[in-house]
C-alpha positions, 0 to 999 in steps of 0.5 A: 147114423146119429153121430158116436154114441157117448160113453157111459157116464159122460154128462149130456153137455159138451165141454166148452174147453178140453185141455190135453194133457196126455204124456204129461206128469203130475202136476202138470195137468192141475196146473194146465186146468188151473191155469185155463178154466177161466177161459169158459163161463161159469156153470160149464164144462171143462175136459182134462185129458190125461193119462197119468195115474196120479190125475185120477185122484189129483183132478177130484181133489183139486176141485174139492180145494178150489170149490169147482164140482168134478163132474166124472172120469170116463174112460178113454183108449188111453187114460181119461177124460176128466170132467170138471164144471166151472162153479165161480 
């Protein structure tokens, strides 16, 4: 074997940092990311798990503010993996 496959969606690169989140509620998962995404360099990525609904539109519009590019959401067992790429 290869390795597991990636989801569909899922951008070539790995995640410098993921953040978990699950079980955690708005805005928890916003505040997580802001709190962490300075950890990785610039141009990568960062995974948010979370499970919250609220996160699927919380995370995309958190990036649009703060001028980072939401990269996708893919689907996991339980709630998603949201990709965000560091842009400053």
């Amino acid at each position: 074997m290869n390795g597991p496959a990636r989801p569909a969606g899922a951008p070539a690169s790995a995640p410098a940092l993921t953040i978990d989140a699950l079980g955690r509620k708005c805005p928890i998962p916003i505040i997580m990311l802001a709190e962490r995404i300075r950890e990785v360099p610039v141009g990568q990525l960062v995974a948010v798990l979370a499970d919250d609904p609220a996160a699927k539109t919380d995370v995309p519009a958190w990036c649009a503010i703060k001028t980072h590019e939401f990269v996708t959401a893919i689907d996991l067992p339980s709630g998603w993996a949201f990709l965000v790429k560091r842009c400053y």
